[in-house]
Phi, psi and omega in degrees: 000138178307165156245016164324284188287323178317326189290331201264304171318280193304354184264294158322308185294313178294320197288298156356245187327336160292317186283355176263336142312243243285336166306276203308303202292288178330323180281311164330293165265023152291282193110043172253174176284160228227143154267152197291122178322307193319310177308305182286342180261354162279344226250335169283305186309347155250022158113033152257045169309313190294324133352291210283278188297337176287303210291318176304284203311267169315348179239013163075029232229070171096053174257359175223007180285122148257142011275000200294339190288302182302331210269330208230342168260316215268340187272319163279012166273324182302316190297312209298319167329297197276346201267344181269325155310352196243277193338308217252000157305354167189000000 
C-alpha cells in the first residue's frame, strides 16, 4: 500500500479534531451547546490524536477536565503501542 492515501487520511482526521477544539472552545465561551467529549476523543482514536492535542493546547481547551485530559494522551500512546506492535510483529 501506498502511503499517499494514509497521509491524506491522517491530514484530514487531524484537521478535524483541530478544528473541532476550536469549535467546541468558541461555542464554550459563547454559552452555545457544546460538542460531545465522546465526539471529540473519537476523532483522536481514529487518528486525529496529533489534532486533537495541538487543538487542546493552543486553545487552552479541557486541559484540566479529568479523565477526558488523560483519556486524549493515553490514545496516542495505545495507537503508537499497536502501531510498533504491528510493524515489528512480522
Amino acid at each position: 500500500m501506498t502511503p499517499g492515501p494514509v497521509l491524506a487520511y491522517l491530514a484530514v482526521v487531524n484537521l478535524a479534531a483541530f478544528c473541532a477544539f476550536a469549535s467546541d472552545k468558541r461555542r464554550a465561551a459563547a454559552g452555545q451547546r457544546r460538542t460531545p467529549e465522546r465526539d471529540l476523543l473519537g476523532l483522536a482514536l481514529i487518528g486525529g490524536s496529533a489534532g486533537a492535542i495541538a487543538g487542546q493546547q493552543v486553545f487552552r481547551h479541557k486541559t484540566r477536565k479529568e479523565p477526558f485530559r488523560t483519556l486524549l494522551w493515553l490514545i496516542p500512546v495505545i495507537q503508537l503501542a499497536a502501531l510498533a506492535a504491528w510493524r515489528f510483529a512480522g
